[in-house]
C-alpha positions in Angstrom: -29.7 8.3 170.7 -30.0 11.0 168.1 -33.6 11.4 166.3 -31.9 11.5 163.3 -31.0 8.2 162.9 -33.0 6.4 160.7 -34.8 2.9 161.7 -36.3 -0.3 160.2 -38.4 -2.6 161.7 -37.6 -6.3 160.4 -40.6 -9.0 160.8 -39.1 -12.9 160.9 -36.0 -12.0 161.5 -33.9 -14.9 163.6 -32.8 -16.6 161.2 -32.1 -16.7 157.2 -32.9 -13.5 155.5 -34.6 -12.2 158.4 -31.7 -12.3 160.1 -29.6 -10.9 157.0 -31.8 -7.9 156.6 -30.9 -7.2 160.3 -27.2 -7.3 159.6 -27.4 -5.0 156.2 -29.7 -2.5 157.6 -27.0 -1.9 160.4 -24.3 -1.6 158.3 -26.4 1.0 156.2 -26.3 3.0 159.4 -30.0 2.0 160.8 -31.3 1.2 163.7 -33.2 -1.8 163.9 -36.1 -3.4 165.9 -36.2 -6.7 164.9 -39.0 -9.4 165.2 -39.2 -13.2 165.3 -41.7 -15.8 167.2 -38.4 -16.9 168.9 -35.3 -14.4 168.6 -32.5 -14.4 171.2 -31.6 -10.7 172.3 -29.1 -8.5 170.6 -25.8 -7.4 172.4 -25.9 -4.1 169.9 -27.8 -1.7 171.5 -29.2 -0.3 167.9 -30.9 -3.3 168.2 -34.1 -4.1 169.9 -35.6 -7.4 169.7 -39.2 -7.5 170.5 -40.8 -11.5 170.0 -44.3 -12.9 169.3 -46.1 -13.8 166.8 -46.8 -10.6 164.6 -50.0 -12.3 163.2 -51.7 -10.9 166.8 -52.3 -7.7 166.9 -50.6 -6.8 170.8 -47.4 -7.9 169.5 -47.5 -5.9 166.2 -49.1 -3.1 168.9 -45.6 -3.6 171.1 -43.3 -3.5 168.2 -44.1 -0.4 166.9 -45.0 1.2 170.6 -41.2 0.4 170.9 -39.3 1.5 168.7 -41.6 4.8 168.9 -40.5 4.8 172.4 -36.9 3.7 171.9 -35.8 5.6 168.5 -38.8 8.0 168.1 -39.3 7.1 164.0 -40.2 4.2 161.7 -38.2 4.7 158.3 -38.9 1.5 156.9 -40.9 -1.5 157.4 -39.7 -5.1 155.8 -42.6 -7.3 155.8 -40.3 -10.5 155.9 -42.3 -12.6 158.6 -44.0 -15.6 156.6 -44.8 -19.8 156.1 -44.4 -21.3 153.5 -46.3 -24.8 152.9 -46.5 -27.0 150.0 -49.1 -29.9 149.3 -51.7 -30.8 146.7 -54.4 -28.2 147.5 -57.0 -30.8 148.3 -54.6 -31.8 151.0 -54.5 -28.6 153.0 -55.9 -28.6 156.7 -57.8 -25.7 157.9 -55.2 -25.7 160.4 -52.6 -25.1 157.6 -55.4 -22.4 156.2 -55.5 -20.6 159.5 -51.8 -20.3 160.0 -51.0 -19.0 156.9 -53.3 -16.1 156.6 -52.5 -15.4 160.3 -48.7 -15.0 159.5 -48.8 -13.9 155.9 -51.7 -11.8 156.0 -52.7 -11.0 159.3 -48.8 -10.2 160.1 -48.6 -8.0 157.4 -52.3 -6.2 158.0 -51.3 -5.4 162.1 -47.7 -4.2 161.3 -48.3 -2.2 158.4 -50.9 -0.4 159.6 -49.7 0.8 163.1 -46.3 1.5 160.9 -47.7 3.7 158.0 -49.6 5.1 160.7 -46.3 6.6 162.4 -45.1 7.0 158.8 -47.8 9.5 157.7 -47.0 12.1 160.5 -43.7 12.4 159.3 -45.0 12.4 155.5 -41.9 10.1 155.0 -41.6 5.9 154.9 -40.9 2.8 153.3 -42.6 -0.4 153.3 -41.4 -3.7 151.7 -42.9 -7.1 151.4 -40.7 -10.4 150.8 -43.9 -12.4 148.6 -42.5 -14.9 146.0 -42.8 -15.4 142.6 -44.9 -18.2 142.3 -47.8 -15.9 142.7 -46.7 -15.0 138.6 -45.8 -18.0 137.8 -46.6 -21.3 139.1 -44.7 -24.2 138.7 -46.0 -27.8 137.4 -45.0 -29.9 139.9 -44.8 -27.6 143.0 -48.1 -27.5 144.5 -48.2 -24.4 146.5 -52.0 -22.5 146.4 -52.2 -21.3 149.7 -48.7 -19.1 149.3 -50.2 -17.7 146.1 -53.4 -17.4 147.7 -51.9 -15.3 150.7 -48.9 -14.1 149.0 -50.8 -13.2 146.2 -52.6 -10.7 148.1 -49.7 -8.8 149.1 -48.8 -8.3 145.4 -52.0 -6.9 145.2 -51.9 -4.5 148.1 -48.1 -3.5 147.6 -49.4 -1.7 144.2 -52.9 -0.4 146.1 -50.7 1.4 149.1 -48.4 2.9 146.5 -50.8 5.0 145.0 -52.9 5.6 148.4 -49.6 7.0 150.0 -47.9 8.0 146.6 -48.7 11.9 147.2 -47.7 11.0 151.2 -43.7 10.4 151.2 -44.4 6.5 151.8 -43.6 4.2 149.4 -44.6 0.4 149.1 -42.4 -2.0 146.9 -42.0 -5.9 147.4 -39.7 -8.7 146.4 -40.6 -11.8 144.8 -38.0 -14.5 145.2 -37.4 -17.9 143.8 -36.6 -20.4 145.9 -33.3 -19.3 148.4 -30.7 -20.9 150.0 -32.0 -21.0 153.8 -32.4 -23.4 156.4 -35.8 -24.3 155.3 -34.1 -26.0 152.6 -32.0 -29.1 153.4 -29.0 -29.7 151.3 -30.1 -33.3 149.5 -33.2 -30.9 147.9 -30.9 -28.5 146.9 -30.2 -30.6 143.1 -34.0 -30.6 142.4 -34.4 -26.8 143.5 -31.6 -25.0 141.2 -33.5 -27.3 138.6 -36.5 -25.0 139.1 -35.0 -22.3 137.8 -33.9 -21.0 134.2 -30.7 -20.3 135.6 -30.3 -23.7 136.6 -29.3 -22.0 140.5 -31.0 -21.1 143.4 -30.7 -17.6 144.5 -28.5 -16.8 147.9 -29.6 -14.7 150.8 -27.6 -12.2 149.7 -29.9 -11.5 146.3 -32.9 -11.0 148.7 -30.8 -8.5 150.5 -29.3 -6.6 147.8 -33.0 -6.2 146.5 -34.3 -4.6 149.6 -31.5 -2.4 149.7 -32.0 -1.4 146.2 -35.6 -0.5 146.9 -34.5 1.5 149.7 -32.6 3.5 148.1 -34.6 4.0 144.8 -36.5 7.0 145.9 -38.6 7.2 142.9 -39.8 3.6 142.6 -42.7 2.8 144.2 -45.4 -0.2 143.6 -43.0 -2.2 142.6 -42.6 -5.9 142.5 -39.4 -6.7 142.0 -38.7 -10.8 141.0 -35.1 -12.0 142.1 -36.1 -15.6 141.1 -33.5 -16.9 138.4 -35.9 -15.9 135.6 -38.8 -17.5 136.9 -41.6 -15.4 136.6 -40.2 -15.0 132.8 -42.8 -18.2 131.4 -42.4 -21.8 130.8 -38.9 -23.0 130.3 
């Protein structure tokens, strides 16, 4: 396969936008090496599927070992992978503690740092994160600490890599949705949802996609958060 060809490597992506991102970045012409706990192989050979947890650091080790070995590059690295769970914060297990820094933290610690590793020789890369916007503005009623706790960081660090690898050809930008359309949502919660947003809708896949693309291909926008949530992270409404 020609070196030229550029490549993404795609964290939680079996299903939803994941598994969306997969689909757009191939279309755009990129290889992809695609991650999930659980992902069924690909019949397109520009895809490689590599499972495991990226929380551990061998798996996040394979993946880029991979698609080093495979495709010879890392263009870009979508920082998808990630739990989400919601409960009074008095109510939250260690258990529940320990899983979400492992996936949302840890994942993004392992991959990102072999990745912008491979990145830095070539002086050339982009790394996204999907966070969400609660980390600007919670919601009454939507007890969700521990996603603003461990998403939050990854606003923080988004900016802080920007300007480490601004003079480097890497930038870092992340999205922060509102609450999507996915399979994590079941249609009878769907009514209560769209009412947690301005718009009065949630937001589709497709928004979540369109944004990743965009930041791909904004070449001089870098540390940037950018909130596809229905006008949430606007205030109160």
């Amino acid at each position: 396969m020609s070196n030229e060809q550029k490549v993404a490597i795609i964290t939680g992506a079996s299903q939803g936008i994941g598994a969306a991102l997969v689909a757009a970045y191939r279309k755009n012409g990129y290889a992809v090496v695609a991650n999930s706990r659980s992902i069924k192989p690909s019949s397109d050979p520009s895809v490689v599927v590599v499972d495991g947890d990226v929380g551990d650091r061998a798996v996040a080790e394979r993946i880029v070992k991979t698609t080093m070995e495979r495709f010879g590059r890392i263009d870009t690295l979508v920082n998808n992978a990630g739990i989400f769970i919601a409960k009074p914060f008095t109510d939250y297990t260690v258990e529940d503690f320990r899983n979400a820094m492992a996936v949302n933290v840890e994942g993004f610690f392992h991959i990102s740092q072999l990745a912008a590793a491979e990145m830095l020789k070539r002086k050339s890369g982009h790394i996204v994160q999907i966070t969400t916007t609660l980390v600007d503005q919670p919601i009454a009623g939507v007890s969700a600490s521990l996603a603003s706790l461990t998403k939050g960081g990854l606003d923080a660090v988004t900016r802080a890599l920007a300007i480490e690898y601004a003079k480097s050809g890497i930038r870092v930008n992340a999205v922060a949705p509102g609450i999507i359309k996915t399979p994590m949502h079941a249609p009878e919660t769907h009514e209560f949802l769209a009412a947690l947003h301005p718009v009065g809708h949630m937001g589709d896949i497709a928004d979540i996609v369109d944004a990743v693309l965009y930041l791909e291909q904004a070449g001089f926008v870098t540390g940037e958060t950018l909130h596809v949530d229905g006008g949430q992270h606007a205030g109160r409404w």
